[in-house]
C-alpha positions as CSV (number, residue, x, y, z in Angstrom):
1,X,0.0,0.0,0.0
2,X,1.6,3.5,-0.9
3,X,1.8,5.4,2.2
4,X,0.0,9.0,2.3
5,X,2.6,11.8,2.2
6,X,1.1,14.9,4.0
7,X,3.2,18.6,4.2
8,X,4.8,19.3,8.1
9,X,6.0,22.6,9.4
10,X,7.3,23.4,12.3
11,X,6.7,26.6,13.5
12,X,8.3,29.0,16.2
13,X,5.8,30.9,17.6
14,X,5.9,34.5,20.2
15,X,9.6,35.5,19.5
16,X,11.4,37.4,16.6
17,X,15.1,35.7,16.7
18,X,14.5,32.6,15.6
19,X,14.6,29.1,17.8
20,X,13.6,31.3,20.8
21,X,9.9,30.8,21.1
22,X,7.2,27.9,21.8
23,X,7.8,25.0,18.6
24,X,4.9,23.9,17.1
25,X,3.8,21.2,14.6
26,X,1.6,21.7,11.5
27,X,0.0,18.9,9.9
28,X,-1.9,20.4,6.8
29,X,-4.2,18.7,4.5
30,X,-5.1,16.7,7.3
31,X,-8.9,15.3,6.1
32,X,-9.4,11.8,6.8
33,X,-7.4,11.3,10.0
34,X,-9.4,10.4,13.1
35,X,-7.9,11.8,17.1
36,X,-6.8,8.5,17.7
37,X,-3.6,9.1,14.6
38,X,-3.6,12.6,15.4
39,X,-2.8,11.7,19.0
40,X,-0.1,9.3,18.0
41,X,1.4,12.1,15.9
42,X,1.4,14.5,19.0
43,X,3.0,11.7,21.3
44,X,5.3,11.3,17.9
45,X,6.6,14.8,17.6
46,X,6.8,14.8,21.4
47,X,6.2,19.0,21.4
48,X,4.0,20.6,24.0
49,X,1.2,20.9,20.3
50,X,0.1,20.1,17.1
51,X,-2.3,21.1,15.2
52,X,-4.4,19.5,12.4
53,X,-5.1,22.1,9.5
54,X,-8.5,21.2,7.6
55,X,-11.3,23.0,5.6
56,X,-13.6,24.7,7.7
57,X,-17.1,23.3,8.4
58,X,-18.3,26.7,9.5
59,X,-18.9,29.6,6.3
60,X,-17.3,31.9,8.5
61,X,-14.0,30.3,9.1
62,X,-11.1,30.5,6.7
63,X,-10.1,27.8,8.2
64,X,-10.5,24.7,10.7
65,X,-7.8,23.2,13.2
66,X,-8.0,20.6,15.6
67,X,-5.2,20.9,18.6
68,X,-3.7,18.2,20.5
69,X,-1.3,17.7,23.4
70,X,0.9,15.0,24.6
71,X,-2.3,14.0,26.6
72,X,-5.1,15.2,25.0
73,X,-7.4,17.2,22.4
74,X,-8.1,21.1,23.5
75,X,-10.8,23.5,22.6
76,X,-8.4,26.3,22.0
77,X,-5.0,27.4,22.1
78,X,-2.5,30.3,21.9
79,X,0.7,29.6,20.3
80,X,-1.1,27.2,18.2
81,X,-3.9,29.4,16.8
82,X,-0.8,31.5,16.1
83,X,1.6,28.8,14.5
84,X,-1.2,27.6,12.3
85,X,-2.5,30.9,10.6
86,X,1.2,31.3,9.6
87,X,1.0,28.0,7.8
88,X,-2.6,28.6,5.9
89,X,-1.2,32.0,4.8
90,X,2.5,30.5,3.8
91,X,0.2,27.9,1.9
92,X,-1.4,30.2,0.5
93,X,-4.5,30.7,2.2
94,X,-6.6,34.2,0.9
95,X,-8.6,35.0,4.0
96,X,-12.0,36.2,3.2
97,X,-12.2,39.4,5.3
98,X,-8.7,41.0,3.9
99,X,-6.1,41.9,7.1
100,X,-8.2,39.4,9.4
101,X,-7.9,35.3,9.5
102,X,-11.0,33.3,11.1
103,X,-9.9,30.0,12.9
104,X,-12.7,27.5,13.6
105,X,-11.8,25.6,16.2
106,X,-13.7,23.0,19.5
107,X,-14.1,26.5,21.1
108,X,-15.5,28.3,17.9
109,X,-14.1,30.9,15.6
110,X,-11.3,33.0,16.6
111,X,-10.3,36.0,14.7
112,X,-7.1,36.5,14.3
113,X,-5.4,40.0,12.8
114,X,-2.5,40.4,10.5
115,X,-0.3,43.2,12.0
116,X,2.4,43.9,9.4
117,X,4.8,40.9,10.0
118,X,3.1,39.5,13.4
119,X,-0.4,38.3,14.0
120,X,-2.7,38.8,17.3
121,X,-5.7,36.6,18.3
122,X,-8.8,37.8,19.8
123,X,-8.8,36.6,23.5
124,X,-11.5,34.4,23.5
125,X,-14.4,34.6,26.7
126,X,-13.1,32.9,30.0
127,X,-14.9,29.5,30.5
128,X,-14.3,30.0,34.3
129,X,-13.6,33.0,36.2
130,X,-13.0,34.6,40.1
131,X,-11.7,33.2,43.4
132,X,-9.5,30.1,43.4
133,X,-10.8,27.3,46.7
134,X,-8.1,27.8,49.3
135,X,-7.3,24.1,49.2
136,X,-6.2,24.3,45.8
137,X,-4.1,27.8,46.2
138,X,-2.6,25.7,49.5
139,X,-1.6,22.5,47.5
140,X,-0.2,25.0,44.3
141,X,2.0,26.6,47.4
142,X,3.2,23.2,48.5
143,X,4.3,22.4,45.1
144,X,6.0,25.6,44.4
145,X,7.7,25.7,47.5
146,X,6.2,29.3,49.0
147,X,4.2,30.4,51.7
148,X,0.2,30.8,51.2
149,X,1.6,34.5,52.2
150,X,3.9,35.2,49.2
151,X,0.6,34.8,47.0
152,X,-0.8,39.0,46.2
153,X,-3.6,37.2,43.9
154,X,-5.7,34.2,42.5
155,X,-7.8,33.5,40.4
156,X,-9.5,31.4,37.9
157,X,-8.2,32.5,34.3
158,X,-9.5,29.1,32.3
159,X,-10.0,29.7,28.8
160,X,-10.2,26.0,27.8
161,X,-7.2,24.6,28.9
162,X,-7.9,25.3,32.2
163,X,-5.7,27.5,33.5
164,X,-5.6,29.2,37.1
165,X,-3.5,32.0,38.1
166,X,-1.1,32.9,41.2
167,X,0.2,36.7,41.1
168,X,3.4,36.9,43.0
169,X,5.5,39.5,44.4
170,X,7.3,40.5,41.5
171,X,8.8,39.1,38.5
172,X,12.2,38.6,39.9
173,X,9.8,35.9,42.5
174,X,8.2,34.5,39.8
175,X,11.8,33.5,38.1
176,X,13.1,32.2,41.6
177,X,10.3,29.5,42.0
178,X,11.8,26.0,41.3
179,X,8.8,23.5,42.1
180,X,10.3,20.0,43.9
181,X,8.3,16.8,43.7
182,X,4.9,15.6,42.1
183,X,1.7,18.0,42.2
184,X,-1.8,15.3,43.2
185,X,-4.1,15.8,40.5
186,X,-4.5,17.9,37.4
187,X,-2.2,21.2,37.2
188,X,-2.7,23.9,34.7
189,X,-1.0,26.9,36.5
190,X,0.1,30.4,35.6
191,X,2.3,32.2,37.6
192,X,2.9,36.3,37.2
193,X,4.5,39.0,38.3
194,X,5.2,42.5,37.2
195,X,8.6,43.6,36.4
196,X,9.7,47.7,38.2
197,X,8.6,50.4,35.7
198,X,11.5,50.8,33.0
199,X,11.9,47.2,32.2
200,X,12.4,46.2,28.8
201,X,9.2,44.2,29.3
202,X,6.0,44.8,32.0
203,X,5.8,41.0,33.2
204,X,7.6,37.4,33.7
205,X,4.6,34.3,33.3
206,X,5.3,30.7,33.6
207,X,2.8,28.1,33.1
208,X,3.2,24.8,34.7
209,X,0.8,22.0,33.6
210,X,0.6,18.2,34.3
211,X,1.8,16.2,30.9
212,X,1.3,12.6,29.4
213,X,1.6,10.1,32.8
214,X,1.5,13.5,35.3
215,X,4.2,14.9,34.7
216,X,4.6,17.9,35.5
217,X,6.1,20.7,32.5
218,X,6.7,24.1,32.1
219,X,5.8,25.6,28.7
220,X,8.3,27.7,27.1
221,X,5.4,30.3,25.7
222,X,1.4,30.3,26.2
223,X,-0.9,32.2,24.3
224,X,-3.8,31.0,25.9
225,X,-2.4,32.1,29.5
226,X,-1.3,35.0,28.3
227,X,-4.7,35.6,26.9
228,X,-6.3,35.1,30.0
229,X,-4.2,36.7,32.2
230,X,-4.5,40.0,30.2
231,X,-8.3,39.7,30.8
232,X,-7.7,39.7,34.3
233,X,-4.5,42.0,34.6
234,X,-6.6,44.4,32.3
235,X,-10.2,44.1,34.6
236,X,-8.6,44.6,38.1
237,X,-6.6,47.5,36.6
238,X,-2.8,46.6,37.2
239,X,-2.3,46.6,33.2
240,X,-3.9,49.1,31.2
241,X,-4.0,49.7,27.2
242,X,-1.0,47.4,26.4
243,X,1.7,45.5,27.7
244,X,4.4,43.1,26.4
245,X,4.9,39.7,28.8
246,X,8.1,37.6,28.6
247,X,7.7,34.0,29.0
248,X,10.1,31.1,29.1
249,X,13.0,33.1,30.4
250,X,13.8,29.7,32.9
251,X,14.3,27.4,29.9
252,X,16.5,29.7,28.0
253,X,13.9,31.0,25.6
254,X,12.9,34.8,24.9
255,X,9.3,34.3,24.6
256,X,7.6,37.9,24.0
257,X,4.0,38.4,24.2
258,X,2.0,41.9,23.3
259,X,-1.1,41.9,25.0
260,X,-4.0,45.2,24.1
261,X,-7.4,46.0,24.6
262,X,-9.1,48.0,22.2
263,X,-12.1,50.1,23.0
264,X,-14.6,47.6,23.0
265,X,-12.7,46.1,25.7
266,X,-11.8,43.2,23.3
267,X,-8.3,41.5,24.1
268,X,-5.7,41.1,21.3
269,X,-2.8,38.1,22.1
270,X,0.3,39.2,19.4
271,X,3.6,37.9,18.2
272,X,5.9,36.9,15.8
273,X,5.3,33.6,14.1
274,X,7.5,31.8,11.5
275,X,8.1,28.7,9.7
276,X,11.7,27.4,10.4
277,X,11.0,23.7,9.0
278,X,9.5,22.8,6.4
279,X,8.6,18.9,5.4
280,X,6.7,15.8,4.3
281,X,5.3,13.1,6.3
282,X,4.8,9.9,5.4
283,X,1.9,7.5,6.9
């Protein structure tokens, strides 16, 4: 039987020099495999994503993409939504509304702008808001290795991967913490705090999340944290207009996240985006 042959890229997604940023894999033309391949292909490529790139089912959409973990399938995603409008527009892709790209995707469509060279999704609504239990802020603290005191903030920032949030100190805290030993349960944490006034950038973010077999990994750059976080940095007033975040400053990367609201209060999620392999895969 001849195998299928399908075209790969692998993308670096929220940083401008190149092999700094969150990887991500593109499958394109991807009609006709089921989750259960597409999962084997995540565990495969072994990055924190891939996506699936397929015609959209919705009129509205320019295009559909189906995102996958080392563990799962999720609704929505930053650095993915990201990584694969860069491959439907190096592919070619005319999007219908010119300057704006519409991702359909398990949490709906997404609109995504083209800003010169970069590209910025529209934060999408928060699935689950406000006060974080106390157990869980407790247990988080354990794990991290801090007193319940050290923690300014919490709150619920889930925007489908279901992400909850711990403001620290400062940023200089954030980059300190260095979690010992297995977290019980399911962990999809972001941690943030602000850099002094100056600073090159506004604030450090890490996101810690439990991976295949509970694992527990940091992810080098996070759209959809970032997303979320803006909507609650922006709501309780400690960001205002815009603001750029650095993210995986611990694993050597230079992540760089430009968070806005416009006037409608909308959130915008930018960066840079680029194709740095290019490929065939065979099946």
């Amino acid at each position: 039987m001849t195998a299928r042959k399908l075209p790969v890229r692998f993308v670096d997604v929220f940083s401008k020099e190149g092999l700094s940023g969150n990887p991500l894999a593109v499958v394109c033309d991807a009609e006709g495999l089921d989750a259960e391949t597409m999962q084997k292909l995540t565990r495969w490529f072994n990055l924190s994503e891939t996506t699936f790139l397929l015609p959209p089912t919705d009129p509205g959409a320019d295009y559909r993409v189906r995102i996958f973990t080392l563990g799962r399938e999720l609704p929505f995603a930053g650095h993915p939504t990201l990584g694969t409008c860069t491959v439907f527009l190096e592919n070619g892709g005319v999007p219908k509304t010119p300057g704006k790209v519409v991702q359909e995707c398990g949490a709906g469509l997404v609109d995504i702008r083209i800003e010169g060279e970069d590209l910025a999704f529209a934060a999408p609504p928060l699935l689950k808001s406000g006060p974080v239990e106390e157990a869980l802020i407790s247990r988080a603290c354990q794990y991290l290795g801090i007193a319940r005191s050290e923690v300014i903030d919490a709150a619920w920032v889930d925007n489908g991967p279901g992400w909850f949030a711990l403001m620290l100190k400062d940023a200089a805290r954030v980059l300190e913490i260095d979690p010992k030993g297995a977290f019980d349960g399911q962990l999809d944490l972001g941690l943030v705090g602000a850099y002094p006034p100056g600073a090159e950038v506004d604030f450090e973010v890490r996101a810690l999340f439990s991976g295949a077999g509970g694992a527990i990994l940091e992810d080098p750059v996070t759209g959809s944290l970032n997303a979320s976080l803006a909507q609650w940095l922006f709501s309780t007033g400690r960001a205002t207009g815009s603001y750029t975040a650095a993210q995986g400053t611990r694993l050597d990367r230079k992540g760089r996240v430009r968070l806005s609201q416009d006037a409608t209060g909308q959130v915008w999620v930018g960066g840079a985006s680029r194709v740095q392999v290019r490929g065939e895969l065979a099946l």
